[in-house]
N, C-alpha and C positions, 0 to 999 in steps of 0.2 A: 601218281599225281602228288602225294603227299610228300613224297623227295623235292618237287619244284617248289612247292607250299614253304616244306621247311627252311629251302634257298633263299627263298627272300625273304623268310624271317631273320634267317641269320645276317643275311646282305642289311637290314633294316637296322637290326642290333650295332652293327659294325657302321654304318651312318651314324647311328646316337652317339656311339662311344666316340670316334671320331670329333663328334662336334665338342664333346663335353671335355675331350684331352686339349683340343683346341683353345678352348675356353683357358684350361687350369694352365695353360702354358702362355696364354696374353697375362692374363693376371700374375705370373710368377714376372715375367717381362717388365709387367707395369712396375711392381712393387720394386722392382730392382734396377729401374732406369733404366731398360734395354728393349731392344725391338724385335721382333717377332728372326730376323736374321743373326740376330747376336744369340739368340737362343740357339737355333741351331746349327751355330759355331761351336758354341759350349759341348751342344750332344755332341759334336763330330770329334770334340777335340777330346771328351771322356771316352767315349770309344775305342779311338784309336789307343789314348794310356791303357784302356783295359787289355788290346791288344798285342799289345807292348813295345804300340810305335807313337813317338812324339813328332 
């Protein structure tokens, strides 16, 4: 039982964190004139540089 216990502590953790990256990535959005899709344009587009495709 304590394996199920600890699952959805973790699952619970992983909703916080979730909401609070959510958060810090409207706010980056806001501050910089952009929308929640232009964000992640930007991640898509640094990625692929790190992979060494443009």
């Amino acid at each position: 039982m304590a394996e199920a216990g600890e699952r959805q502590e973790l699952a619970l953790l992983l909703r916080r964190l979730t909401v609070e990256l959510d958060a810090v990535g409207q706010r980056f959005a806001q501050l910089h004139g952009l929308n929640r899709t232009d964000v992640r344009a930007l991640v898509a587009i640094m990625d692929a540089a790190r992979r060494g495709r443009r």
